[in-house]
C-alpha positions as CSV (number, residue, x, y, z in Angstrom):
1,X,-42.8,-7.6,-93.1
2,X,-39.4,-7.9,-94.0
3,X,-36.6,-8.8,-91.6
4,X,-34.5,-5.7,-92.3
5,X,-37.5,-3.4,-91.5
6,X,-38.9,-5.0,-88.5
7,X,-35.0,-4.5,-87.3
8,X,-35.4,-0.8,-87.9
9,X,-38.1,-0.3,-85.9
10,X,-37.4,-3.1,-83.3
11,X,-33.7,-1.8,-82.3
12,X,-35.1,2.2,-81.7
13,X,-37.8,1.0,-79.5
14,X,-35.8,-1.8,-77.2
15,X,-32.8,1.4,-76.8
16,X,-35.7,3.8,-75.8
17,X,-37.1,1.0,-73.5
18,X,-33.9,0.8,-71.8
19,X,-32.9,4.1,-71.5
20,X,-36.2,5.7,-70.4
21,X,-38.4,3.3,-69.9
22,X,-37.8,3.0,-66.2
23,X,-38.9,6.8,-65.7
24,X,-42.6,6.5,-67.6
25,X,-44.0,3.4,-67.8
26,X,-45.8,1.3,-65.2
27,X,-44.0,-0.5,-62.6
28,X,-43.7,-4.4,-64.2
29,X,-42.2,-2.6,-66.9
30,X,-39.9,-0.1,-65.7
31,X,-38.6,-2.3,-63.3
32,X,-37.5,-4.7,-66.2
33,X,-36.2,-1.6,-68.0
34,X,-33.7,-1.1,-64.6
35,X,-32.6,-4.6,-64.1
36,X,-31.5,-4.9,-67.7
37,X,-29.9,-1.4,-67.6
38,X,-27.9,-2.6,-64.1
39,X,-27.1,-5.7,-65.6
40,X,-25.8,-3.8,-69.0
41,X,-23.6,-2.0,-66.3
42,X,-22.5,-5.2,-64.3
43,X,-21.4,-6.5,-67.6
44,X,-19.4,-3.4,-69.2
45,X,-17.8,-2.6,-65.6
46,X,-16.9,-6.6,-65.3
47,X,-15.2,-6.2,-69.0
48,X,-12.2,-3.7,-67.7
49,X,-10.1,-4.5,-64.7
50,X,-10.2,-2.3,-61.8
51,X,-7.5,0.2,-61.8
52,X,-5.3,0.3,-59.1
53,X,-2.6,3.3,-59.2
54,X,0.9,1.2,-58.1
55,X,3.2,4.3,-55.5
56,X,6.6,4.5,-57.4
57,X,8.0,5.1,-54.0
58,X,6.6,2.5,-52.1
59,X,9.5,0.3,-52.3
60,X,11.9,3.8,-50.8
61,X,9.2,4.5,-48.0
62,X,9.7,1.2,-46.9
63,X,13.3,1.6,-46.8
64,X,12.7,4.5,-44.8
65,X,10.4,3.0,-42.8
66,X,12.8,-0.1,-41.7
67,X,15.5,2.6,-41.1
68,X,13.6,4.7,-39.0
69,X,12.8,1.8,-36.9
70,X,16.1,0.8,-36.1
């Protein structure tokens, strides 16, 4: 069989494993088909930082704050 072939076939069945295989196959399989699918997920989510929205007006509240205060 040649290489390119056996990649056509191989690729659509490990992306159908993945993606459903954890909702009809037997249990030693499925759960292999969910811990690869988590770990997929770890890795993508670990690739972009969190997003953390920075207030504009923080640095004026505080103001306020420390005026308020006194």
């Amino acid at each position: 069989m040649n290489p390119q072939r056996f990649l056509k076939i191989l690729v659509p069945v490990l992306i159908i494993f993945v993606v459903f295989g954890d909702q009809f196959l037997p249990q030693p399989f499925s759960g292999v088909s969910s811990s690869i699918k988590q770990g997929a997920n770890n890795f993508l989510e670990g690739l972009f930082p969190r997003y953390q929205p920075v207030n504009p007006h923080e640095r004026t509240e505080d103001a306020i704050d420390k005026m308020d205060q006194k």
